[in-house]
Backbone of each chain as ProteinMPNN parsed JSONL, in Angstrom:
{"seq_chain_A": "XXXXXXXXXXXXXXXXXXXXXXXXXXXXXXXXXXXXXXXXXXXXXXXXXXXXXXXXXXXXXXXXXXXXXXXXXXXXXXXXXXXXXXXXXXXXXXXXXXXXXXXXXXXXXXXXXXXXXXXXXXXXXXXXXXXXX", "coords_chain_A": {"N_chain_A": [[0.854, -1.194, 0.0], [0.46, 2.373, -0.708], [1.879, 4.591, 1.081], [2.76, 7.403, 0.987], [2.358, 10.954, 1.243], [0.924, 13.797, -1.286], [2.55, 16.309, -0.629], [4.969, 14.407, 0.38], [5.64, 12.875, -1.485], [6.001, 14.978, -3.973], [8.319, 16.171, -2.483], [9.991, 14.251, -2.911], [10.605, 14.108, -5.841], [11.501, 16.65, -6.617], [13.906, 16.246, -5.127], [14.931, 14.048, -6.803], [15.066, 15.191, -9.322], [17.265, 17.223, -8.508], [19.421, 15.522, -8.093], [19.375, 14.027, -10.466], [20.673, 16.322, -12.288], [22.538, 17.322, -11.233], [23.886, 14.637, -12.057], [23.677, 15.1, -14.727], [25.401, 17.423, -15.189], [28.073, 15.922, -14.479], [28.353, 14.073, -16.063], [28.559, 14.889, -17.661], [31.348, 16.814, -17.632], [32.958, 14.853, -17.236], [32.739, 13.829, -19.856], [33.9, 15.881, -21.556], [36.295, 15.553, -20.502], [37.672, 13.123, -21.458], [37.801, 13.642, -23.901], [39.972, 15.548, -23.885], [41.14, 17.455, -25.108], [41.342, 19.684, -24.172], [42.748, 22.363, -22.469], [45.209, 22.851, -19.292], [44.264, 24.348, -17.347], [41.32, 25.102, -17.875], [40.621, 22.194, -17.864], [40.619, 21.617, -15.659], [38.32, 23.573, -14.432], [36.655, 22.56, -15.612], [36.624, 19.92, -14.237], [36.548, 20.701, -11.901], [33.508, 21.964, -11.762], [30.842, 20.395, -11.379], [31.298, 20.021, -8.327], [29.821, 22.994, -6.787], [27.109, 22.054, -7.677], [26.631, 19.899, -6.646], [26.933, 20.17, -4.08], [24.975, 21.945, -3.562], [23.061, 20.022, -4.2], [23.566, 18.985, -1.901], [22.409, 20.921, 0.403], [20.028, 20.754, -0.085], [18.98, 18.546, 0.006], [19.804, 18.55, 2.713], [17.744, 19.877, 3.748], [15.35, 18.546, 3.464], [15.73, 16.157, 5.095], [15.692, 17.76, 7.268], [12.902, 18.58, 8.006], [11.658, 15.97, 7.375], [9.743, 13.337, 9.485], [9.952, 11.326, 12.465], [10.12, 8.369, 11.945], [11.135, 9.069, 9.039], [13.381, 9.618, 9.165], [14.583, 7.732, 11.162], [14.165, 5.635, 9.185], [16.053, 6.501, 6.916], [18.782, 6.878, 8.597], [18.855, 3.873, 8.842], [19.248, 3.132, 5.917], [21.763, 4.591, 5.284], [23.528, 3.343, 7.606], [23.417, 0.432, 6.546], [24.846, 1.25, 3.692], [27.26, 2.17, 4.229], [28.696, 0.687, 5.695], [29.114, -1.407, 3.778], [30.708, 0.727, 2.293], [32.959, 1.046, 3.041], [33.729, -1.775, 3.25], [34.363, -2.481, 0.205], [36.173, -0.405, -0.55], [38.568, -1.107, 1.219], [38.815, -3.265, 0.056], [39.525, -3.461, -2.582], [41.758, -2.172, -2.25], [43.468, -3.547, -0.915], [43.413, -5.48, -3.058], [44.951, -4.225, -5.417], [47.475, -4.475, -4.129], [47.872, -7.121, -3.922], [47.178, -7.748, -7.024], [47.361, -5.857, -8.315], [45.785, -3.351, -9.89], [43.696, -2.364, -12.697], [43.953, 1.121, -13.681], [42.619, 1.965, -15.514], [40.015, 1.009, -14.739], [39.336, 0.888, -12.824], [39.98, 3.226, -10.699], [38.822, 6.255, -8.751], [36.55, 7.073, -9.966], [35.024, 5.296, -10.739], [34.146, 3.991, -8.588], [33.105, 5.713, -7.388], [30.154, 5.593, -7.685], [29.587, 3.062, -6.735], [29.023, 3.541, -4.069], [26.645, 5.347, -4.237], [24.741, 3.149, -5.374], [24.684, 1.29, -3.091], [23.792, 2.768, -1.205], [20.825, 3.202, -1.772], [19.84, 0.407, -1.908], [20.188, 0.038, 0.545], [18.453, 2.22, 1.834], [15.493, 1.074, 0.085], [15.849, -1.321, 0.904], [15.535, -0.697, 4.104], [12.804, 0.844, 3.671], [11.177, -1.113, 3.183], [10.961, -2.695, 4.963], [9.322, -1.154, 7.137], [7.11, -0.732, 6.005]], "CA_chain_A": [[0.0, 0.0, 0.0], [0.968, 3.01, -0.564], [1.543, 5.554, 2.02], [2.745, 8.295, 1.275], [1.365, 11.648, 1.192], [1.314, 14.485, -2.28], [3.711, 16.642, -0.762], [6.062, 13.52, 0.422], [5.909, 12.643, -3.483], [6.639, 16.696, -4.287], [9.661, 16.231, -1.883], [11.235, 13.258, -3.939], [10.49, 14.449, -7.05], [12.366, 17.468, -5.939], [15.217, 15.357, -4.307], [15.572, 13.088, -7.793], [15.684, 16.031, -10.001], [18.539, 17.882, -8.196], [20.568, 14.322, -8.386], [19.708, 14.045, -12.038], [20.54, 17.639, -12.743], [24.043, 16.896, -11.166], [24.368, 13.804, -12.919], [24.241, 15.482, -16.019], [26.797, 17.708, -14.919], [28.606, 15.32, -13.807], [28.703, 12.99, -17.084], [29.246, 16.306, -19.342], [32.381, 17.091, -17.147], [33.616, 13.882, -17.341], [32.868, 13.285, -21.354], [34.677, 16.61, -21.792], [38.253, 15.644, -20.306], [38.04, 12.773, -22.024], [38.321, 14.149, -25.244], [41.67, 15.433, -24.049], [41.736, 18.458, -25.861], [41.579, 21.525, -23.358], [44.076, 22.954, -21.36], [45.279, 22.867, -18.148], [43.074, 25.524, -16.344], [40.114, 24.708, -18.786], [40.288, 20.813, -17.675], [40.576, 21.78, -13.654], [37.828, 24.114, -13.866], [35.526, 21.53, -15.614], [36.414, 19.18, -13.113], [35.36, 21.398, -10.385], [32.133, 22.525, -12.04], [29.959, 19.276, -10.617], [30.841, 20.455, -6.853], [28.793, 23.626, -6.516], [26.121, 21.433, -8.369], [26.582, 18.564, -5.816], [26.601, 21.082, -2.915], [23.332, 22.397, -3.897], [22.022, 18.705, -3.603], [23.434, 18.363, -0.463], [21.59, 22.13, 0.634], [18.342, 20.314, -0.385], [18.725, 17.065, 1.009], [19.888, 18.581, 4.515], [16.527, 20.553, 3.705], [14.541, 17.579, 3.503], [16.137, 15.569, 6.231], [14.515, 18.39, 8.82], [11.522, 18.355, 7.679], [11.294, 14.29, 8.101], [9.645, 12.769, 10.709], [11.122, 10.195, 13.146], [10.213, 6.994, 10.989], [11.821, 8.815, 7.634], [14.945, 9.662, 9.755], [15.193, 6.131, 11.086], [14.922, 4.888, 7.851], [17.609, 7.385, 6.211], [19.696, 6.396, 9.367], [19.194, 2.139, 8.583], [19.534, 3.055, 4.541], [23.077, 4.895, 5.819], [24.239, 2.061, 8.344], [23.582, -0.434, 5.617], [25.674, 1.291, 2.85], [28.923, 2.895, 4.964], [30.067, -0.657, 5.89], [29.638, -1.928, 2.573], [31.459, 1.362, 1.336], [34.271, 0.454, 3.694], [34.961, -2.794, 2.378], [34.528, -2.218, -0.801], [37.533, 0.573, -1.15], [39.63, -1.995, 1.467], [39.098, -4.844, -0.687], [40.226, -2.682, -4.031], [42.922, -1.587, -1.603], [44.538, -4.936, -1.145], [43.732, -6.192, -4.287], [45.855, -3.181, -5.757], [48.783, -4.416, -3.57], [47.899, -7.685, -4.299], [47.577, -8.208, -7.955], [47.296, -5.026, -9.12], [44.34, -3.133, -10.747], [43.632, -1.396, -14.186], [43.289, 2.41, -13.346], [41.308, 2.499, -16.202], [38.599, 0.361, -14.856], [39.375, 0.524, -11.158], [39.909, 4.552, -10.529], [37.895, 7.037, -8.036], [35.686, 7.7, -10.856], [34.481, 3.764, -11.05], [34.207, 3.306, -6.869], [31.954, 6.579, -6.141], [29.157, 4.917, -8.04], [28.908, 1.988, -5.55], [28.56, 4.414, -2.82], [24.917, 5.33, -4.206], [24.416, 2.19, -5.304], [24.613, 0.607, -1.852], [23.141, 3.141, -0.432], [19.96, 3.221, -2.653], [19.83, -0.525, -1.85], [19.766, 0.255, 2.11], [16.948, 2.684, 1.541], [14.566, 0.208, -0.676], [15.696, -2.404, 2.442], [14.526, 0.432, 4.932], [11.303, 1.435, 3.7], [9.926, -2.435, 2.762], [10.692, -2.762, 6.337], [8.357, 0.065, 7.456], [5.497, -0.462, 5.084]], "C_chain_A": [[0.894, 1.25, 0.0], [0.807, 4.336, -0.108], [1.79, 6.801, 2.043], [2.145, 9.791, 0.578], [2.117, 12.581, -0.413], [2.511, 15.24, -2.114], [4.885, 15.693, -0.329], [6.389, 13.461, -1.14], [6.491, 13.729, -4.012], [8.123, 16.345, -4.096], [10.764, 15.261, -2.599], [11.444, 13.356, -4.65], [11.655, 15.39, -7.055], [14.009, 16.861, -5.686], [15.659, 14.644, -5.817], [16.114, 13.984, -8.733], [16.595, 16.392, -10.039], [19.458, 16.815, -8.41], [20.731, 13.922, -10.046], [20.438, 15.416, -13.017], [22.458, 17.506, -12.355], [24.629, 15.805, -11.904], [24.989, 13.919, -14.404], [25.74, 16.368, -15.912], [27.983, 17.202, -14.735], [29.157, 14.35, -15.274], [29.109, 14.01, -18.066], [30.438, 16.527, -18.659], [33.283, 16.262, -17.525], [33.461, 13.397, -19.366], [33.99, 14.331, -22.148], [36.055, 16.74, -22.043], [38.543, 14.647, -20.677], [38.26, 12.58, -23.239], [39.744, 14.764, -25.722], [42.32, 16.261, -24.731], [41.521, 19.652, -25.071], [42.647, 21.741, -22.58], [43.822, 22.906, -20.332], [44.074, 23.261, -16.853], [41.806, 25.231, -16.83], [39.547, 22.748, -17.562], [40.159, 20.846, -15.659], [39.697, 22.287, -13.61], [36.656, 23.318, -14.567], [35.446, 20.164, -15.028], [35.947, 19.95, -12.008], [33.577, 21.653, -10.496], [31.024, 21.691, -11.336], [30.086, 20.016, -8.974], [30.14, 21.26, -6.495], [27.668, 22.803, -7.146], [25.652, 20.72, -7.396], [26.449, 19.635, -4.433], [25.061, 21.752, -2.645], [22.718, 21.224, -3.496], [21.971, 18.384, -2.607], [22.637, 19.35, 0.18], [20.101, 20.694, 0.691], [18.292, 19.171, 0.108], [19.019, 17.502, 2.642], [18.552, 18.962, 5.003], [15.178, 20.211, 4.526], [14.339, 16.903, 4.955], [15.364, 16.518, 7.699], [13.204, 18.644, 8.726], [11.052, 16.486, 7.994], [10.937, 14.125, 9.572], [10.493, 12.045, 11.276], [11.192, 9.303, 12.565], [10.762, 7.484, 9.672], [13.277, 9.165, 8.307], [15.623, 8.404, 9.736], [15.561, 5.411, 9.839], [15.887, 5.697, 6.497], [18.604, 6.774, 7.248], [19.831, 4.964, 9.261], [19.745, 2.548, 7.162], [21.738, 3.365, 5.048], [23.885, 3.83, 6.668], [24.396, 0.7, 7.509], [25.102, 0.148, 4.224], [27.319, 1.81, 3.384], [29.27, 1.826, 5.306], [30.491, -1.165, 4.768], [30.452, -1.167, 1.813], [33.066, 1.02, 1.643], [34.599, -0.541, 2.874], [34.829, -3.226, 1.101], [36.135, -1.491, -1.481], [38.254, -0.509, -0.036], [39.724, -2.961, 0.735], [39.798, -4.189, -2.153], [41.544, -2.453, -3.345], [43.833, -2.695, -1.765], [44.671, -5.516, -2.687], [44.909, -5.604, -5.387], [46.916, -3.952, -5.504], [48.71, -6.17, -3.892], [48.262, -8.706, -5.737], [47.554, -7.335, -8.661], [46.398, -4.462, -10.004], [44.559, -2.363, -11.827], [43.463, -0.341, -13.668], [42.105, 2.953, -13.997], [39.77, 2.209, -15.987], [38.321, 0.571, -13.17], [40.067, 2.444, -10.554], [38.832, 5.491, -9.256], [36.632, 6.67, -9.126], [34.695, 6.218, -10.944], [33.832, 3.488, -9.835], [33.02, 4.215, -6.555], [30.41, 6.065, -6.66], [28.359, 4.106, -7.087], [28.176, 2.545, -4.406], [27.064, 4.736, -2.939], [24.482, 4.417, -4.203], [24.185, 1.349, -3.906], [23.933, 1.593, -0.898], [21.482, 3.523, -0.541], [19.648, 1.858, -2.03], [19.04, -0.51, -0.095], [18.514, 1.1, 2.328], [15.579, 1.806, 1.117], [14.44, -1.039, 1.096], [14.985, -1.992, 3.594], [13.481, 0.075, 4.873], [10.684, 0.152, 3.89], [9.492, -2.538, 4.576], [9.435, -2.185, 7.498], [7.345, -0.337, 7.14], [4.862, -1.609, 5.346]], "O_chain_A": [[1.96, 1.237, 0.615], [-0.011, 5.141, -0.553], [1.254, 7.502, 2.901], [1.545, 9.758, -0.496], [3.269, 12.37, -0.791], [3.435, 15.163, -2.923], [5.972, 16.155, -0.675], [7.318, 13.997, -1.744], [7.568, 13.536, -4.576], [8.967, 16.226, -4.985], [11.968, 15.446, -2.78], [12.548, 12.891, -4.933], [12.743, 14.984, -7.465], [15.044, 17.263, -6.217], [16.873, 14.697, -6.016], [17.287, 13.88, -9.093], [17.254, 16.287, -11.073], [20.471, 17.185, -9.004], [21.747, 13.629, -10.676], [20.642, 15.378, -14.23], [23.371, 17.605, -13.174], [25.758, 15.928, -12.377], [25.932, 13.417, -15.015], [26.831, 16.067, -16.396], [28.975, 17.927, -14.804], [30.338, 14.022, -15.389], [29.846, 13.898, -19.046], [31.156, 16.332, -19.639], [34.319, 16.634, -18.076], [34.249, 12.608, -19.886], [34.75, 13.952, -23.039], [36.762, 17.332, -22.858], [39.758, 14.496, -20.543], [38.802, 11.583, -23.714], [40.391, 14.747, -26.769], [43.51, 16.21, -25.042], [41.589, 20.713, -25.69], [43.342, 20.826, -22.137], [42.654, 22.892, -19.942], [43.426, 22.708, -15.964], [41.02, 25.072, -15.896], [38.564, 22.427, -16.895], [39.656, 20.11, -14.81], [39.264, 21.941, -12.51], [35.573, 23.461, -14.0], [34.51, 19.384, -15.207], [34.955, 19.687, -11.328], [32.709, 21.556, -9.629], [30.235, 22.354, -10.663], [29.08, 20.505, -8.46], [29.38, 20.776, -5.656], [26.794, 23.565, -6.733], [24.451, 20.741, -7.127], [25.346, 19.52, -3.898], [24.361, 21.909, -1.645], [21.91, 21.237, -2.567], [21.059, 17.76, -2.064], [21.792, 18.715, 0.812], [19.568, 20.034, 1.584], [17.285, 18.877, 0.751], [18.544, 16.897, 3.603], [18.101, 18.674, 6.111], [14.443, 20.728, 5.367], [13.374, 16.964, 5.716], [14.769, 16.113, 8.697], [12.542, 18.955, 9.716], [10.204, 16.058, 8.777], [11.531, 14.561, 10.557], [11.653, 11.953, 10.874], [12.361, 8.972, 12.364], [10.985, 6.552, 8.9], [14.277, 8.826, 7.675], [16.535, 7.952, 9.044], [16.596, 4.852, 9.476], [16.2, 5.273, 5.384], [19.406, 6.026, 6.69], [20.958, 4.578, 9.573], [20.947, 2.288, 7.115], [22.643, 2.531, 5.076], [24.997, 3.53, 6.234], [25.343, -0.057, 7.724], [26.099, -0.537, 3.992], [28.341, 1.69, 2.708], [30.5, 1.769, 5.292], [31.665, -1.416, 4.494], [31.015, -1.672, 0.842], [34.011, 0.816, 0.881], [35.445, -0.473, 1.983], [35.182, -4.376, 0.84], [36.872, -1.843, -2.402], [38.892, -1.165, -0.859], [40.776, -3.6, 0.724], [40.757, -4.813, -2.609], [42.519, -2.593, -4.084], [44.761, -2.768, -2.57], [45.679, -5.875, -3.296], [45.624, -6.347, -6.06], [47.531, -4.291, -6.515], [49.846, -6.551, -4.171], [48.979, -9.7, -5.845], [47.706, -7.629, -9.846], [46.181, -5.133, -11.013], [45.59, -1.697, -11.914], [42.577, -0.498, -12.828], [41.192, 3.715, -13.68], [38.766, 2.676, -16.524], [37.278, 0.409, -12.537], [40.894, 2.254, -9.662], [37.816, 4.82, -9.073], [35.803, 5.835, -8.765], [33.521, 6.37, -11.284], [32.882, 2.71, -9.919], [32.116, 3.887, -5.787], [29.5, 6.222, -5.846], [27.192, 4.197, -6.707], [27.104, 2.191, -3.914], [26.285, 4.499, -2.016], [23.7, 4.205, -3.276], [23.16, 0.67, -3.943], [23.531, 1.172, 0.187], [20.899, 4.05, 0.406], [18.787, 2.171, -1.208], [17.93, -0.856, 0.31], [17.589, 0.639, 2.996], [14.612, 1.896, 1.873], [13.556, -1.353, 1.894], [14.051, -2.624, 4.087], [12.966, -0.762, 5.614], [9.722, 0.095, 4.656], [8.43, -2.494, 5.196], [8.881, -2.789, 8.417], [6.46, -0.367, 7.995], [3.734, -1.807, 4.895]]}, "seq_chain_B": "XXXXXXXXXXXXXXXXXXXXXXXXXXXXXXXXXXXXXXXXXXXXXXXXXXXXXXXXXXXXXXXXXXXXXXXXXXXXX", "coords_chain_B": {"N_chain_B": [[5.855, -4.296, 20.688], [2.556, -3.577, 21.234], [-0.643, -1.755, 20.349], [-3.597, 0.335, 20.265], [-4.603, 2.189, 18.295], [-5.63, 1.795, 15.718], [-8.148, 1.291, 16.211], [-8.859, 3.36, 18.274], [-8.536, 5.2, 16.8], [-10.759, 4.527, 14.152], [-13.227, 4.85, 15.856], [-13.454, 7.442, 15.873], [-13.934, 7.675, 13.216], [-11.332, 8.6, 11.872], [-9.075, 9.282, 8.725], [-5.776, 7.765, 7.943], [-4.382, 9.711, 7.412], [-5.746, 11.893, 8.51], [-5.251, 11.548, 10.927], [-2.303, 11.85, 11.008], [-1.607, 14.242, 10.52], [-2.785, 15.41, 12.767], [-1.037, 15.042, 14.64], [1.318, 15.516, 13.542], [2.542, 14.123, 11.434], [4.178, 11.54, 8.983], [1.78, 10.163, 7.113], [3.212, 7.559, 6.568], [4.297, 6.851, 8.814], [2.101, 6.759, 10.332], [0.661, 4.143, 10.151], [2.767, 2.595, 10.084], [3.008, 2.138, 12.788], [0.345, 1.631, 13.492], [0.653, -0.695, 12.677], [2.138, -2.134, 13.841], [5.011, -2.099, 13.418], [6.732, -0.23, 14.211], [7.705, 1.664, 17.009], [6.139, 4.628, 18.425], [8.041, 7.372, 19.166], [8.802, 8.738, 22.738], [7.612, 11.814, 22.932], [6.158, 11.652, 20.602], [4.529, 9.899, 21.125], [3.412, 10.973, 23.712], [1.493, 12.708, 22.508], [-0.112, 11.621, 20.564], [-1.884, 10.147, 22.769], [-2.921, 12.81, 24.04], [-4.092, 13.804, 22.012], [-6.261, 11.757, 21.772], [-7.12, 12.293, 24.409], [-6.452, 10.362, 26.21], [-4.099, 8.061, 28.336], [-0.337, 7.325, 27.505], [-0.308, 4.867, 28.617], [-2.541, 3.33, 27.928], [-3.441, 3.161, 25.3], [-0.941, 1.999, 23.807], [1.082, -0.626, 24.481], [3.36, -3.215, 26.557], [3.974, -6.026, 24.328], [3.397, -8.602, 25.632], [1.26, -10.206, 26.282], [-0.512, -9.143, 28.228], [-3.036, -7.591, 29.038], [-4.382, -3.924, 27.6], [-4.68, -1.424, 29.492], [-6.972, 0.377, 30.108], [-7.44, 3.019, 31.848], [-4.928, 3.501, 32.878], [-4.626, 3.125, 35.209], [-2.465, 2.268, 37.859], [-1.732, -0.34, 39.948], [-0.563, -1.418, 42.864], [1.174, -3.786, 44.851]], "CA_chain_B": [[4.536, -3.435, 21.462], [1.016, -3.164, 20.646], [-1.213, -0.956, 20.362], [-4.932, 0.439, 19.972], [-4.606, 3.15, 17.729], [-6.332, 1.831, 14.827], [-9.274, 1.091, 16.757], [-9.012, 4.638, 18.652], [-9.004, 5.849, 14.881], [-11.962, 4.566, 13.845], [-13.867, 5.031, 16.351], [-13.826, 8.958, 15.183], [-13.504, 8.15, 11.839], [-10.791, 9.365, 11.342], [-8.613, 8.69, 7.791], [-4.576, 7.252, 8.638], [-3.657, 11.136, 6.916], [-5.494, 12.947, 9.314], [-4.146, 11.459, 11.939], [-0.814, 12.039, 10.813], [-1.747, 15.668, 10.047], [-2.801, 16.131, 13.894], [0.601, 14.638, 15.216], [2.429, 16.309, 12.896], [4.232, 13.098, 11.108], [3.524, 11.281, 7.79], [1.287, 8.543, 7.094], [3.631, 6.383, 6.557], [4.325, 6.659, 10.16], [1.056, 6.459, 11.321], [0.502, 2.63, 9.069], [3.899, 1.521, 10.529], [2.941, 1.985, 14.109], [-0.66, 0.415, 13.752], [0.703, -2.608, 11.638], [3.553, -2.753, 14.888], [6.189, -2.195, 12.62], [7.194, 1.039, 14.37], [6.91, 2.051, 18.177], [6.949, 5.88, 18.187], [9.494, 8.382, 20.583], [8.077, 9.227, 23.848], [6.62, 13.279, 22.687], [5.073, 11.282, 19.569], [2.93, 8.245, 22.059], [2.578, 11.608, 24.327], [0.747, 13.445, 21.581], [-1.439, 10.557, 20.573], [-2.403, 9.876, 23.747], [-3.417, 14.063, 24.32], [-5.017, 13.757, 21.082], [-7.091, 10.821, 22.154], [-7.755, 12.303, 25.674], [-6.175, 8.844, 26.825], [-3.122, 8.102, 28.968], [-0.043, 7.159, 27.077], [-0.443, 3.06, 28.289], [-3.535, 3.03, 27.808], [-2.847, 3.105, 23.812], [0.697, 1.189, 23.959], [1.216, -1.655, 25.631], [3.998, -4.18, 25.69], [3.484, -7.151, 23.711], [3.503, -9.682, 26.86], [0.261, -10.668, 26.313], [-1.148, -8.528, 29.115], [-4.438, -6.788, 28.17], [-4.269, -2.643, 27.718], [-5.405, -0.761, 30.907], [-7.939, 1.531, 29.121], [-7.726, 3.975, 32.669], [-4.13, 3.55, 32.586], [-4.012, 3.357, 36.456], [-1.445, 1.245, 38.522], [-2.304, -1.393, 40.962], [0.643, -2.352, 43.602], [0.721, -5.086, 46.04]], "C_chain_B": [[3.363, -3.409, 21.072], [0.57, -2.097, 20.795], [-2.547, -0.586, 20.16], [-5.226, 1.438, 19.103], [-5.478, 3.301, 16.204], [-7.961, 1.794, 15.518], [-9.39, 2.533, 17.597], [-9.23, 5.55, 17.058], [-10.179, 5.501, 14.234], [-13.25, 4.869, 14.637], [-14.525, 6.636, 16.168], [-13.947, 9.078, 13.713], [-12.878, 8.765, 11.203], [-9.622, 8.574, 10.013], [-6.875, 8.677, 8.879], [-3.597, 9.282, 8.23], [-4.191, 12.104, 7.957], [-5.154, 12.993, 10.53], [-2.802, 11.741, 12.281], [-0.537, 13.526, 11.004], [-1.864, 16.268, 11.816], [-1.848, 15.661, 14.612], [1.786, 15.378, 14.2], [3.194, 15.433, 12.118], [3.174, 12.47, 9.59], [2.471, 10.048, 7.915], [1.947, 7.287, 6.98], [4.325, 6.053, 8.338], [2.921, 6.021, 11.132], [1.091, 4.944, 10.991], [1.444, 2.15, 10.14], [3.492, 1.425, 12.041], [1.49, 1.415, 14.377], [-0.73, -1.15, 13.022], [1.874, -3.453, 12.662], [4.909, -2.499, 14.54], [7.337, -0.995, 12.884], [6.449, 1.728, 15.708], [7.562, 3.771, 18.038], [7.817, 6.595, 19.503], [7.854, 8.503, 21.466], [6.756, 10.428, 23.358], [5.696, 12.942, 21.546], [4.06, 10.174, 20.203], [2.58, 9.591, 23.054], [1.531, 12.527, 23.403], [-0.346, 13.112, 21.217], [-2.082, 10.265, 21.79], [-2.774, 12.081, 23.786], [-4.322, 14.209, 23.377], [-6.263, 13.165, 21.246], [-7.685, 10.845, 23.717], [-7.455, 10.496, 26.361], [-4.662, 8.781, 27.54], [-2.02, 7.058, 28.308], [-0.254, 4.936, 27.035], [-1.797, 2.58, 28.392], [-4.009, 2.518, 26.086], [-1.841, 2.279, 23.055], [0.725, 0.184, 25.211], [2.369, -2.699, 24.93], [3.515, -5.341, 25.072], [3.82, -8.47, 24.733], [2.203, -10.895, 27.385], [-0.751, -10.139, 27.752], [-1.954, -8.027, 28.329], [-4.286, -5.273, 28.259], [-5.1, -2.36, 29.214], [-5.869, 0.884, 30.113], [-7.663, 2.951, 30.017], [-6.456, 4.146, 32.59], [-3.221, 3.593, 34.225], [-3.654, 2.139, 36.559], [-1.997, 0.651, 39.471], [-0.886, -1.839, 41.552], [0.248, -2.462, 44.46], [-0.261, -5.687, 45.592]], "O_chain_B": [[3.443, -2.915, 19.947], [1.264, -1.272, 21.389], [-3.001, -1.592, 19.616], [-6.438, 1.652, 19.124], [-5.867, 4.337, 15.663], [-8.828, 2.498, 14.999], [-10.561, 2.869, 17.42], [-10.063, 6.336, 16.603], [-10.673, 6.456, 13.636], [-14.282, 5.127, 14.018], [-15.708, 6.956, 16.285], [-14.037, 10.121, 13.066], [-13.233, 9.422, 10.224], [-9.292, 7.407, 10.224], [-6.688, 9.218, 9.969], [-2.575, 9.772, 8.711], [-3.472, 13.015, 8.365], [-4.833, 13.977, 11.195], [-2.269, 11.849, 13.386], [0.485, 13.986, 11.511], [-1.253, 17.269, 12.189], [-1.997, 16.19, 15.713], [2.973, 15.617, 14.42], [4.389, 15.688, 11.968], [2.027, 12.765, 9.253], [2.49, 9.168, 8.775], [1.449, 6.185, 7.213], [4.727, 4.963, 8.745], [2.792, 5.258, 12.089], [1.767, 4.385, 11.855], [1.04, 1.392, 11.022], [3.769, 0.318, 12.502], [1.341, 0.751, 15.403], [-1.5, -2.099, 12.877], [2.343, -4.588, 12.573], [5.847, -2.678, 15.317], [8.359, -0.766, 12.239], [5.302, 2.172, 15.768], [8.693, 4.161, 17.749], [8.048, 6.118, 20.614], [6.656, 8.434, 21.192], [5.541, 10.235, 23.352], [4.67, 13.593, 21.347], [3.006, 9.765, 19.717], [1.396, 9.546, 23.386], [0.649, 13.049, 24.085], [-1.39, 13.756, 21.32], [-3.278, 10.106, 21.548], [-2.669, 12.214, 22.567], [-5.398, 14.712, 23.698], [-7.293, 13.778, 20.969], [-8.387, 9.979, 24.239], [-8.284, 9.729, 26.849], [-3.966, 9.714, 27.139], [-2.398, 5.888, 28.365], [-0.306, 4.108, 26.126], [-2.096, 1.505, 28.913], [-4.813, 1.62, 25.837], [-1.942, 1.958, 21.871], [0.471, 0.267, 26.413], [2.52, -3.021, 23.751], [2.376, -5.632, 25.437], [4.633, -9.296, 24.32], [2.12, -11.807, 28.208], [-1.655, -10.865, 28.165], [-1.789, -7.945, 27.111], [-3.909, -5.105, 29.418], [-5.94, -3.062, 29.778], [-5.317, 1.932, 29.776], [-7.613, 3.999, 29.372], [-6.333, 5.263, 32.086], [-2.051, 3.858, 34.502], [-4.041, 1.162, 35.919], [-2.966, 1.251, 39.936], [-0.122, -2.524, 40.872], [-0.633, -1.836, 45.049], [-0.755, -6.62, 46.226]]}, "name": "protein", "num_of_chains": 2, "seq": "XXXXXXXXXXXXXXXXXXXXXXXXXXXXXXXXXXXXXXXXXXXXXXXXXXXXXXXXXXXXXXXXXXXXXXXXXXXXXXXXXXXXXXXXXXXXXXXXXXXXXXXXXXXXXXXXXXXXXXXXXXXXXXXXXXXXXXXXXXXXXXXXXXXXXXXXXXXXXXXXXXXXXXXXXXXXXXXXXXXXXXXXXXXXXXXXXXXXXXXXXXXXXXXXXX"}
């Protein structure tokens, strides 16, 4: 069943946009420098461009977060306790394996790892809520 | 824990939104705490209970298989 109310729905809508809105930023930044043709200062300042973008999302998600009741806290606080261990050993297990057998940068980079981080934490959310409902 | 809250809710007819609306919290709060799935903080079982003119264990009760105490008074010795 589903519980929640028009402006809860508003509020996510809201919340997905700003993450898609960075995303794009985020994939145009990154399609940019790998074309490999701008300069120095050019290629640093379209790597920075995503952070005020991503700062803004975080603005609006801290937004959100006080506005939540106690049951959407809790379950932001289980979604969060679920994905921060798995982010842990995720980057230790890349860590050793590095020193181990050695990884591709091209495939195994920051840029490959911060992915999981939503991913697992997207995962802990969905686990959350069923819980709840 | 249990609780009586759906049954204090109908009894006014009231929908699970406007309950939520006079506690201040979402519906999906209210659902989770009459399906058990969610005992609320202290100032949120004192609210419902002020709402309901009822005394907070009179509403909440542990799950021990004891019966609610509707008056909510104590009995010792």
């Amino acid at each position: 069943m589903n519980v929640t109310s028009k402006s809860e729905r508003s509020a996510d809508y809201k919340g997905y946009l700003g993450f898609f809105a960075w995303a794009a930023f985020y994939f145009a930044a990154r399609g940019l420098l790998e074309l490999d043709t701008l300069g120095w200062w050019t290629r640093f300042a379209v790597a920075i461009v995503p952070v005020p973008v991503f700062a803004w999302v975080l603005w609006n998600v801290s937004k959100g977060i006080a506005q939540m009741d106690e049951l959407q806290r809790r379950i932001q606080l289980e979604a969060l306790a679920f994905a921060f261990p798995l982010t842990v050993l995720l980057l230790m297990t890349l860590g050793l394996l590095e020193l181990a057998i050695g990884l591709n940068p091209a495939d195994w980079s920051y840029r490959h790892v911060w992915p999981f981080v939503f991913l697992f934490y997207f995962a802990g959310l969905a686990r959350a809520k069923r819980r709840y409902e | 824990m249990r609780n009586r809250l759906k049954v204090l809710r109908a009894e006014r007819d009231w929908s699970q939104a406007q309950l939520a609306d006079a506690v201040s919290v979402s519906r999906q709060t209210i659902n989770a705490i009459e399906t058990g799935k969610y005992d609320p903080s202290l100032p949120l079982a004192l609210k419902i209970g002020r709402l309901f003119n009822q005394p907070v264990e009179a509403i909440f009760f542990l799950d021990d298989g004891a019966s609610p105490n509707p008056t909510g008074a104590h009995h010792v010795g």
